[in-house]
C-alpha positions in Angstrom: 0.0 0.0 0.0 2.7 2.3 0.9 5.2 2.9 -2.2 9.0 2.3 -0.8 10.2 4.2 -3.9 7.8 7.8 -3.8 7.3 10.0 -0.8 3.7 9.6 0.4 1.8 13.0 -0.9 1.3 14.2 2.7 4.9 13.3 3.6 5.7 17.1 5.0 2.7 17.1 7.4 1.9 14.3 10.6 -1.1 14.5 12.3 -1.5 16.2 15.4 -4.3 13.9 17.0 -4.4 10.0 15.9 -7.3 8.0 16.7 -7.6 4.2 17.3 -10.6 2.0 17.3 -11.8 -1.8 16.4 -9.2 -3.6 19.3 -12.2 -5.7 21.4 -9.4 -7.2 23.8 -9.9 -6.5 27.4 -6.9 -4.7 27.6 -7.4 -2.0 24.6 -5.4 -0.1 22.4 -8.1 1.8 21.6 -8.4 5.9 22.1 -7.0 9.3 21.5 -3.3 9.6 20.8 -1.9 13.6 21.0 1.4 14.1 19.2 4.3 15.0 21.5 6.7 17.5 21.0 10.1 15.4 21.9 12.5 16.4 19.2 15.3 14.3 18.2 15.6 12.1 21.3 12.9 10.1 19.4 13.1 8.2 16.1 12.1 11.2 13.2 10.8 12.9 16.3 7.5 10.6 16.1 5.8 10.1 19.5 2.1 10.3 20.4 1.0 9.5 23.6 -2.4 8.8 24.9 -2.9 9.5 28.7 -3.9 7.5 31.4 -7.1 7.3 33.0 -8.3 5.2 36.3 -8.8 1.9 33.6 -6.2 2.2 31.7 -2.8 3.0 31.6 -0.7 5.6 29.1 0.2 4.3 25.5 2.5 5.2 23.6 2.7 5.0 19.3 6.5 5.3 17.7 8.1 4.2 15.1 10.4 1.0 15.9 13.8 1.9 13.6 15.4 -1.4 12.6 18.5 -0.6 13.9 20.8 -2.3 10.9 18.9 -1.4 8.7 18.2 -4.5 6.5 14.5 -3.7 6.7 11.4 -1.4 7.4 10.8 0.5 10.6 7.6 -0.1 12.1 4.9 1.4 13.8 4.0 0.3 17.3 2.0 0.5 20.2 3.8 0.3 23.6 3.5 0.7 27.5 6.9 3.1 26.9 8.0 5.6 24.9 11.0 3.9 24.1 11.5 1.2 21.7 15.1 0.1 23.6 12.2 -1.1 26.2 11.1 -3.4 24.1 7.7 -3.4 25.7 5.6 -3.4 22.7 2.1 -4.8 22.7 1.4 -3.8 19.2 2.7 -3.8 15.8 0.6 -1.7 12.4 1.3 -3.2 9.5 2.6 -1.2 6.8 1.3 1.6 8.4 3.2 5.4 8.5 1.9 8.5 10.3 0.6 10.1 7.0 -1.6 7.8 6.6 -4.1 9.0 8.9 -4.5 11.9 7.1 -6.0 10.5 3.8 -9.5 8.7 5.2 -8.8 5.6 2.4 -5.7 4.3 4.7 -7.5 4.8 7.9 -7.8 1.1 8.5 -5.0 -1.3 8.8 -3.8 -4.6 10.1 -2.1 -5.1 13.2 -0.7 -8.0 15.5 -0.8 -7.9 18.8 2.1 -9.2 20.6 1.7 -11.0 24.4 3.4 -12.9 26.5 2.9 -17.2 27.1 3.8 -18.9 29.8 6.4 -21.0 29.8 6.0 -23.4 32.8 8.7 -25.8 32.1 11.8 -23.0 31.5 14.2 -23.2 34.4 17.2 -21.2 34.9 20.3 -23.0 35.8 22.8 -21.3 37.9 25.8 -23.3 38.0 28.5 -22.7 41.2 31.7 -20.4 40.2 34.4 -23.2 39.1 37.2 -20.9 37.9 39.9 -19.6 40.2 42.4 -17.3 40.4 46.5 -19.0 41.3 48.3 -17.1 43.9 51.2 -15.8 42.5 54.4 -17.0 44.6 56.2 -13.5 44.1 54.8 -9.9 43.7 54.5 -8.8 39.9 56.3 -5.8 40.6 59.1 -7.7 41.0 59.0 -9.7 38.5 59.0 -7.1 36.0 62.6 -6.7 34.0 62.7 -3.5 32.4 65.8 -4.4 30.9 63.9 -6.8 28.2 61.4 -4.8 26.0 59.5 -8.0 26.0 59.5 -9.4 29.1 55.2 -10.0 30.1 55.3 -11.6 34.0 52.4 -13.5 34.4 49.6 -10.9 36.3 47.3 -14.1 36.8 46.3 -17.9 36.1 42.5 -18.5 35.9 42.4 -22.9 36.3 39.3 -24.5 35.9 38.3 -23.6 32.4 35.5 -25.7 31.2 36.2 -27.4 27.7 32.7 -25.1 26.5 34.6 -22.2 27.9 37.6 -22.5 26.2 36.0 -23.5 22.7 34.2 -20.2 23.1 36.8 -18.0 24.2 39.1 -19.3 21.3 36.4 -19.3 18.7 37.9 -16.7 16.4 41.3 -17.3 17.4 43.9 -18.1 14.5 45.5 -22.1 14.8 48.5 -22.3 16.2 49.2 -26.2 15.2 49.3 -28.6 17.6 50.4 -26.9 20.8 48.4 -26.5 23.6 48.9 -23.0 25.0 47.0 -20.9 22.6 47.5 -17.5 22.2 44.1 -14.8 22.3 43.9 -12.3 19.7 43.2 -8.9 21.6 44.5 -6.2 19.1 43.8 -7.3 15.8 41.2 -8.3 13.2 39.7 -10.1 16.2 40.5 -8.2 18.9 36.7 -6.8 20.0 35.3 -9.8 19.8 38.0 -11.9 21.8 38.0 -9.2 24.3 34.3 -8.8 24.8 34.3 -12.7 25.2 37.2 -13.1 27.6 35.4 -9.7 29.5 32.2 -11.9 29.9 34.3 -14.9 30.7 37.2 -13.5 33.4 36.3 -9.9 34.4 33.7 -11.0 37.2 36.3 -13.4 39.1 39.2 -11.0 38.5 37.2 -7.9 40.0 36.4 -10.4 42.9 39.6 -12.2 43.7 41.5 -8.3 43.5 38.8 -7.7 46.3 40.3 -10.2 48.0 43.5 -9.0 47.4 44.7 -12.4 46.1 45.9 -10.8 42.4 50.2 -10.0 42.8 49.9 -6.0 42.8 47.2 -3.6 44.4 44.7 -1.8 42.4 45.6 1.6 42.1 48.6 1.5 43.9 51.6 3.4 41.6 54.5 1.0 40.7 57.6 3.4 40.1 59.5 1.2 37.0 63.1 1.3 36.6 65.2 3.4 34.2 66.1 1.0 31.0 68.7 1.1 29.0 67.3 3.1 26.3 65.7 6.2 27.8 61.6 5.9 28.1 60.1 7.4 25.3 62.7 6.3 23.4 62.1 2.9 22.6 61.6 2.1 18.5 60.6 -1.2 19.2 57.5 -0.2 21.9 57.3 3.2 19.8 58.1 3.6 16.4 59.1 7.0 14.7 56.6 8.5 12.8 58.0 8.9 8.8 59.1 12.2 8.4 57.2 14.3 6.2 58.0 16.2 3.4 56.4 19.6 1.8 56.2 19.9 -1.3 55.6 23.8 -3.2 52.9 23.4 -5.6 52.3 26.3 -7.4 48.6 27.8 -9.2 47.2 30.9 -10.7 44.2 32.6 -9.0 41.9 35.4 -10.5 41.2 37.9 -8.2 39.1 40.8 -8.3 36.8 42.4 -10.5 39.4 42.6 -13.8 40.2 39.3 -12.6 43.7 40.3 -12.5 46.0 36.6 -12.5 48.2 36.2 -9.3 50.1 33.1 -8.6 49.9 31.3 -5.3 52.1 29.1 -3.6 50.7 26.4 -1.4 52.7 24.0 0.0 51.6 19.9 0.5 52.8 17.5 3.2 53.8 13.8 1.6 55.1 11.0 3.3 57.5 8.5 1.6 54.9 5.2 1.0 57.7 3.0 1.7 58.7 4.9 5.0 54.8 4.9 6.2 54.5 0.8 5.2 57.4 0.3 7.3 55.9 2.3 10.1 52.6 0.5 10.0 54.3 -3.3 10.0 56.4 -1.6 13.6 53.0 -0.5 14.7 51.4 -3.8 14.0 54.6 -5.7 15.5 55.3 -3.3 18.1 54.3 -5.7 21.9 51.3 -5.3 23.4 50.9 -4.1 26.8 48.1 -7.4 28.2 48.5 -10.9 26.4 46.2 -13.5 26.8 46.9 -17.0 26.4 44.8 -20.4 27.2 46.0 -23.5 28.3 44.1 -26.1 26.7 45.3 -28.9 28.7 44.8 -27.5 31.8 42.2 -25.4 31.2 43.9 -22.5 32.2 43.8 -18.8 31.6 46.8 -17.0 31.4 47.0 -12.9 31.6 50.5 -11.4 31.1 50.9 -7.7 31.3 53.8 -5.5 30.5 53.8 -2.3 32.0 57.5 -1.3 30.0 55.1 -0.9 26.9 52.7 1.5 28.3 55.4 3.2 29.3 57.4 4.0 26.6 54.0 5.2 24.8 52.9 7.0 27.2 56.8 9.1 27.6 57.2 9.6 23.8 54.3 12.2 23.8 56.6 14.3 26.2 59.8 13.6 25.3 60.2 13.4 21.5 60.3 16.4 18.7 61.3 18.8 21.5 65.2 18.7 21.4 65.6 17.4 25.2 68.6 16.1 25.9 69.6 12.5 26.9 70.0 13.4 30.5 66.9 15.3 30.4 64.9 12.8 29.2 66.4 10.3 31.7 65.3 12.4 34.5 61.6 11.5 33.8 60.3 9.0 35.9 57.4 6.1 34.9 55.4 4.4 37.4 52.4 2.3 36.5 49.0 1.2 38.3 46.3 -1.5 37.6 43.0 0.1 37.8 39.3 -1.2 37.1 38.2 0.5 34.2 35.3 2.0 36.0 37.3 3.6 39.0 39.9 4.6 36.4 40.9 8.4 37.2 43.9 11.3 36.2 47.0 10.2 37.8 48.9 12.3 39.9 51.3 13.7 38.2 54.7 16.0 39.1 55.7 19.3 37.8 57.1 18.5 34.3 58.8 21.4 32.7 59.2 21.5 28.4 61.5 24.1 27.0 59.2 26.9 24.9 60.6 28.9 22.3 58.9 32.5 24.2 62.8 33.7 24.8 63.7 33.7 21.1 63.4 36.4 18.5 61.2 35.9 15.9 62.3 34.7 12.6 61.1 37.0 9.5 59.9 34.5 6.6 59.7 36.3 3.3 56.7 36.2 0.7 53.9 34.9 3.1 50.1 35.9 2.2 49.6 36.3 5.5 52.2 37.1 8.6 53.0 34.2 10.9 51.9 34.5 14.5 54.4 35.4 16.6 54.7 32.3 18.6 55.2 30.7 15.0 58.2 33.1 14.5 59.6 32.0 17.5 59.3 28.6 16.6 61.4 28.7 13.6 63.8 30.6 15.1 
């Protein structure tokens, strides 16, 4: 009835007041529904309500989007206004708004959705079988920052069901025949491994750290060792960026009204493409700061964390393209805390003074359009 390839003739207008009649259920959808005035927080801004009264409750009448939108949105009836609720009682079949304002769509079919009772459903809640190993040492001291790849084990998770495992390494790449297999977190895979393993561990991690049965506090700082190349400094853990290039590329403008011809110089930043591929394989290669591992044999779960990596990434943003020296930038110190995401706040953080360039003189660059700033000037002195 209602073409998917025109706008319906009325498509600019929705009516103000909608009526419903013809439900003889007990509970009915029937009566006067007043648009709202909701704007945006709704689908296309389409609510009517119809009020409550001392027999029945409030209605509402949306539209329901489908939300991947492999097919129509539809019209519903519900006991909310929102269709995330999903408390819908009513669907309108290829129904829109506009057409209660042309009296030959007035009528339509519907299909009332209710709930059965489903005597025999039980829910199973089995006891907690995983558990977390104590750790014989503190992780703190475990950690070597003189290896850029040295991951202490934070925790072993034992009793792993085989249905647990064959779900948590579901989209995990073989790795032949061995038994410890590693947990893609950061790649192609990576959200939905670490959705799974969030389902699967994050409930008896959070409890056994309330315990205080993981190696390290949470949100205690661990102050980290100077290595042997500065941090910050570190290609492997962070690569150098390829440096770019600018290249003058020159055009003619007409301006004015005798469209007098003026050349203009603009100037375009290129990278080398071999220099950039190189960069994104040292990205891609570069060690990750959590690995995840599970021990099929054992049915283990096996969480390594190196805090050297976060580290290194989190000092190059300070120390590099500023022209610091080596002993400066061996003065900065690193410490690292474990933190549930939730609880997760800014660090306290020292004084940390950067060189600016406010005691220079500024450098006079010939044949601008426009005059540099002078913090600019500065900066190319």
């Amino acid at each position: 009835r209602n073409s998917l390839l025109h706008y319906h003739k009325k498509w600019k207008t929705w009516p103000g007041t909608i009526t419903v009649n013809g439900d003889e259920n007990e509970a009915s959808v029937n009566g006067t529904y007043k648009k709202m005035s909701c704007e945006h927080s709704i689908v296309l801004s389409a609510l009517w309500r119809r009020e409550e009264t001392q027999n029945s409750p409030a209605l509402y009448l949306y539209l329901r989007p489908d939300v991947m939108r492999t097919g129509l949105d539809v019209a519903v009836i519900s006991t909310t206004p929102s269709y995330r609720d999903n408390m819908e009682i009513c669907e309108l079949k290829d129904w829109i708004p506009e057409n209660a304002l042309v009296e030959g769509t007035h009528s339509t079919n519907v299909r009332f959705l209710s709930w059965e009772s489903a005597p025999s459903l039980k829910l199973a809640v089995p006891e907690p079988a995983m558990r977390v190993e104590k750790s014989a040492k503190p992780f703190h001291e475990l950690v070597d920052t003189s290896k850029s790849d040295s991951s202490p084990i934070l925790c072993e998770m034992s009793g792993l069901k085989d249905e647990v495992v064959k779900s948590i390494l579901q989209n995990s790449t073989d790795d032949g025949d061995s038994d410890v297999k590693t947990i893609d977190l950061y790649r192609k895979m990576g959200s939905l491994n670490a959705k799974k393993l969030d389902i699967v561990a994050a409930p008896t991690l959070h409890k056994f750290a309330a315990e205080g049965l993981l190696p390290l506090d949470l949100q205690r700082w661990y102050k980290l060792e100077q290595p042997e190349k500065s941090f910050g400094l570190c290609e492997t853990n962070y690569p150098s960026r390829p440096v770019e290039k600018w290249t003058a590329v020159k055009s003619t403008v007409r301006r004015g009204k005798n469209k007098n011809a003026t050349e203009v110089v603009k100037y375009e930043r290129k990278f080398d493409a071999k220099e950039s591929s190189d960069f994104y394989q040292k990205l891609m290669n570069r060690p990750p700061a959590f690995e995840a591992s599970v021990d099929k044999a054992n049915g283990k779960l096996i969480i390594r964390m190196n805090p050297l990596v976060a580290g290194h990434q989190a000092a190059a943003h300070l120390v590099r393209g500023r022209g610091l020296g080596e002993d400066y930038v061996s003065a900065v110190d690193v410490s690292y805390s474990l933190s549930e995401l939730s609880r997760m706040g800014e660090p306290k953080t020292k004084e940390f003074h950067v060189p600016n360039s406010d005691a220079f003189e500024e450098t006079i660059v010939e044949g601008m359009e426009l005059p540099l700033y002078s913090r600019q000037a500065k900066a190319l002195t």
